[in-house]
C-alpha positions in Angstrom: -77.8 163.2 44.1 -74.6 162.2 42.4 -74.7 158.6 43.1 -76.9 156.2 41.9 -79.3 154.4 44.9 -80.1 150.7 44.2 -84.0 150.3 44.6 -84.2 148.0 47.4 -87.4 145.9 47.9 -88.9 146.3 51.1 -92.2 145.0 53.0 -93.2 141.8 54.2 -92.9 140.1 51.1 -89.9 141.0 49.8 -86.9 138.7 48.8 -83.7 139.4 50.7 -80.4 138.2 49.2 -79.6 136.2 52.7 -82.7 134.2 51.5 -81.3 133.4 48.3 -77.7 132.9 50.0 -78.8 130.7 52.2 -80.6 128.6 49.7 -76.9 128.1 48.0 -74.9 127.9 51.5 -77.7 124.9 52.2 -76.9 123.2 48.6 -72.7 123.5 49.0 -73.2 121.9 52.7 -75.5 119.0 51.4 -73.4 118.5 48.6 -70.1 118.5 50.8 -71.9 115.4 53.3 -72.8 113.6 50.4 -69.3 113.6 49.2 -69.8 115.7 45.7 -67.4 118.1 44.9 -68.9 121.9 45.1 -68.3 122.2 41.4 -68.8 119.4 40.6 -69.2 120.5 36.6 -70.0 116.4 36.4 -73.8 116.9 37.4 -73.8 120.8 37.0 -73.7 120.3 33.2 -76.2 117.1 33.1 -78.4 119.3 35.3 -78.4 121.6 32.9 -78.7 119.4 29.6 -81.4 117.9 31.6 -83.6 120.6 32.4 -82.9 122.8 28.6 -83.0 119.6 26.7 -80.6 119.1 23.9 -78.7 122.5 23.1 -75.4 123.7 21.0 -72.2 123.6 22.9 -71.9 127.1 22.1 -75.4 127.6 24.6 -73.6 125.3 27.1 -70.6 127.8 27.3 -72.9 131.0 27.4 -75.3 128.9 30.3 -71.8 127.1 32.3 -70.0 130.1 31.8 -67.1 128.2 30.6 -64.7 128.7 27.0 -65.9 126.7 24.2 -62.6 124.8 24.3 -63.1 123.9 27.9 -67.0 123.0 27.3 -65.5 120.7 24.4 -63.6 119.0 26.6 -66.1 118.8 29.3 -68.4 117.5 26.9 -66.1 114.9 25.3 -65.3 113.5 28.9 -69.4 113.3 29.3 -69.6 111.3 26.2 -67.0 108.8 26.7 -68.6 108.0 29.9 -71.6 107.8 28.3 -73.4 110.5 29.7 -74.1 112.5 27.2 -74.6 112.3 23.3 -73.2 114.5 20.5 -74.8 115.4 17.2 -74.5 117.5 14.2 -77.2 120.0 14.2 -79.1 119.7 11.2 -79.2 123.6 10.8 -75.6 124.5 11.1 -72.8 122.2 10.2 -70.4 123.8 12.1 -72.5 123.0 15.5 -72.5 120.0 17.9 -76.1 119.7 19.4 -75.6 117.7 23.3 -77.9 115.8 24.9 -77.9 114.1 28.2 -78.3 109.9 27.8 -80.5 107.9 30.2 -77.2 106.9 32.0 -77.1 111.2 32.5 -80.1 110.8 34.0 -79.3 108.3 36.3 -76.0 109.7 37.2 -78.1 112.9 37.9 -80.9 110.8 40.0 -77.9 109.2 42.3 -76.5 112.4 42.8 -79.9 113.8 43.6 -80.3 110.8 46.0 -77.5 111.1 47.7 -77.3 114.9 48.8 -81.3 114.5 49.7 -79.8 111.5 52.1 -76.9 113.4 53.5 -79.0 116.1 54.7 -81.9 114.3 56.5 -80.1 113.7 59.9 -79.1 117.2 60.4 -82.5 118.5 59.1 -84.4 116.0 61.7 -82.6 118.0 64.7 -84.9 121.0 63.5 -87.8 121.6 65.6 -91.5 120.6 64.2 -92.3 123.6 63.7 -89.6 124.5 61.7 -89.7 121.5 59.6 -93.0 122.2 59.0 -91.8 125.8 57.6 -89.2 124.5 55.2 -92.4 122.2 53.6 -94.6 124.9 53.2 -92.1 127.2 51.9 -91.0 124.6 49.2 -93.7 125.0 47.1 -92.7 128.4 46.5 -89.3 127.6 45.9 -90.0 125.5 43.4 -91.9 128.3 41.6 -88.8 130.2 42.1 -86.5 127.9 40.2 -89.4 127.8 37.6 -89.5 131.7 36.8 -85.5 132.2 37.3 -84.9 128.7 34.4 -87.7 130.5 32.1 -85.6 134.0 32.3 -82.2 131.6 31.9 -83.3 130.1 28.9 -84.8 133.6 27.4 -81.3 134.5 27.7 -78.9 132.0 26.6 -80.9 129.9 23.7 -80.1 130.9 20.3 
């Protein structure tokens, strides 16, 4: 009575948090063999200029989770490589707007590449049948990513 119970979902359909650890243990492990640093905040922050398009380095912070000075630097790095742009935004002077360059993209695409790559040998010492599994499941994985980046960007654009 005194303590609060979480509600936990249950029945066949329900997600389970191993589900959605596993998911991350699988990315860390196939970022590891292709030879990218876990946090690697390289591609994480291209990632995310990529998929939220151009956005204040003040939303970058909030999304990374990182101290504006720190995203600042971050950022700065990114631009003299030539991975991302800065520009004022034309509705607050005081604002940077960031947005990933087609050399992001491509940095983003190799890194994609690579950790796709680095996993197929292990994954081709799966059975048939549960190769055939992880393809059927990836459609709703997909759908997964789609509904938790809609309630990300609810949350963090201003």
């Amino acid at each position: 009575p005194g303590s609060r119970a979480r509600a936990r979902p249950r029945g066949r359909g329900a997600v389970d948090k191993r589900q959605v650890l596993t998911c991350g243990r699988i990315q860390r492990l196939a970022k590891r063999r292709a030879g990218i640093p876990p946090s690697s905040v390289t591609w994480r922050v291209l990632h995310t200029l990529e998929v939220m398009g151009t956005i204040s380095t003040g939303t970058l912070s909030r999304v990374e989770g990182t101290r504006p000075t720190t995203t600042t630097d971050i950022v700065e790095r990114l631009e003299r490589d030539g991975l991302v742009a800065r520009q004022r935004d034309p509705h607050d002077a005081r604002s940077r707007l960031v947005e990933i360059t087609d050399a992001g993209r491509e940095y983003c695409r190799n890194c994609e590449l690579s950790v796709g790559e680095s996993v197929v040998p292990a994954l081709n010492m799966l059975s048939d049948r549960d190769r055939d599994l992880l393809m059927r499941v990836l459609p709703a994985l997909r759908r997964a990513v789609e509904v938790l980046s809609e309630n990300d960007e609810r949350t963090t654009r201003n």
